[in-house]
N, C-alpha and C positions, 0 to 999 in steps of 0.2 A: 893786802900789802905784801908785798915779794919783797924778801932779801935781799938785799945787794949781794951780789954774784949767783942768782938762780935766776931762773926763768918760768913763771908759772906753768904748767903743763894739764892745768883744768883738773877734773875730778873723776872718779869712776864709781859705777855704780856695781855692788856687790849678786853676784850671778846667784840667786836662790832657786835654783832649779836642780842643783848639784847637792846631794846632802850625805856625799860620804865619798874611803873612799874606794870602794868594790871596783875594779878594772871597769872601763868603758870601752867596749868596742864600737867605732863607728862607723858608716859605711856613706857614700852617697845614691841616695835611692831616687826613682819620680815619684813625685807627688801628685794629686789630682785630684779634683772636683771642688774643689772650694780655697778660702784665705784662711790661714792658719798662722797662728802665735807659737811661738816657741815654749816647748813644754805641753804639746796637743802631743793625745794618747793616739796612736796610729795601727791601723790595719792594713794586713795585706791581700791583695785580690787581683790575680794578672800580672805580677809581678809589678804593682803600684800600689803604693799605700796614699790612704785617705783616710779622714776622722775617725775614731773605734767606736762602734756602738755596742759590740758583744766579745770581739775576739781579739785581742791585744794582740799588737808584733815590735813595736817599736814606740820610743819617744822621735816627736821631732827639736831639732836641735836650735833650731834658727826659724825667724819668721820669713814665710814665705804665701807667695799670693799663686795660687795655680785655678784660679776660678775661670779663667781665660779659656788657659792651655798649662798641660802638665809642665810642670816644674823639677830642676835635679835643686836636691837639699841633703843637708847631711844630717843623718837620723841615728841614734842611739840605738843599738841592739842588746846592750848590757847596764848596769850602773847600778847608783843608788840616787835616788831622787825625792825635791820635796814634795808633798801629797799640794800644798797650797799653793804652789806653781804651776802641776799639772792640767789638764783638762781634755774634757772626750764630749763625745756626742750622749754619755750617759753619767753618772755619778760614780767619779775614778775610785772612790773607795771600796765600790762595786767588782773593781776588774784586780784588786791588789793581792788574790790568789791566783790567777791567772798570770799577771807581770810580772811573779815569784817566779814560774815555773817555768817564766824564758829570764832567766836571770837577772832581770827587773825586780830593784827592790825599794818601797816604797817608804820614807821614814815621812816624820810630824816634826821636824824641827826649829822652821822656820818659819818667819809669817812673810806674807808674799807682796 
């Protein structure tokens, strides 16, 4: 039920990928080889990033589908994030000394 003199304006849903709050630099970068969810851990190779299996560079920001043909997305180069949001081509808890060390930092705070 709406009040008399508002106007419903729907609902929103709380972004758990963000879990602090450390500057975030972001950039827009190509994306390539595959569909990716927002909050996939990224590498770079050729100046395009794709899923991490060993060597972190970046979060992606936004879902995007580049399995086609590469895709511009806009990727994280900084931040704090949550670990239960995250995901890679391998187990992100795995690369969360690595993500430190480009100023990616990884917290447990939320559930996803």
């Amino acid at each position: 039920m709406t009040v008399q003199g508002f106007t419903d304006q729907g609902f929103t849903i709380a972004d758990n990928l963000l879990a602090g709050e450390f500057p975030r630099v972001s950039i827009v970068a190509t994306i390539t080889g595959g569909s990716y969810e927002k909050g996939t851990v990224l590498s770079k190779s050729d100046d395009k990033y794709t899923i991490c299996s060993d060597e972190p560079e970046a979060i992606l920001a936004e879902t995007v589908d580049a399995s086609s043909k590469d895709k511009q997305a806009v990727i994280y180069l900084t931040g704090e994030f949550n670990l239960a949001a995250l995901n890679a081509g391998v187990d992100v808890s795995t690369l969360i000394d690595k993500l430190r060390a480009k100023s990616i930092f990884i917290k447990t705070n939320q559930a996803y």
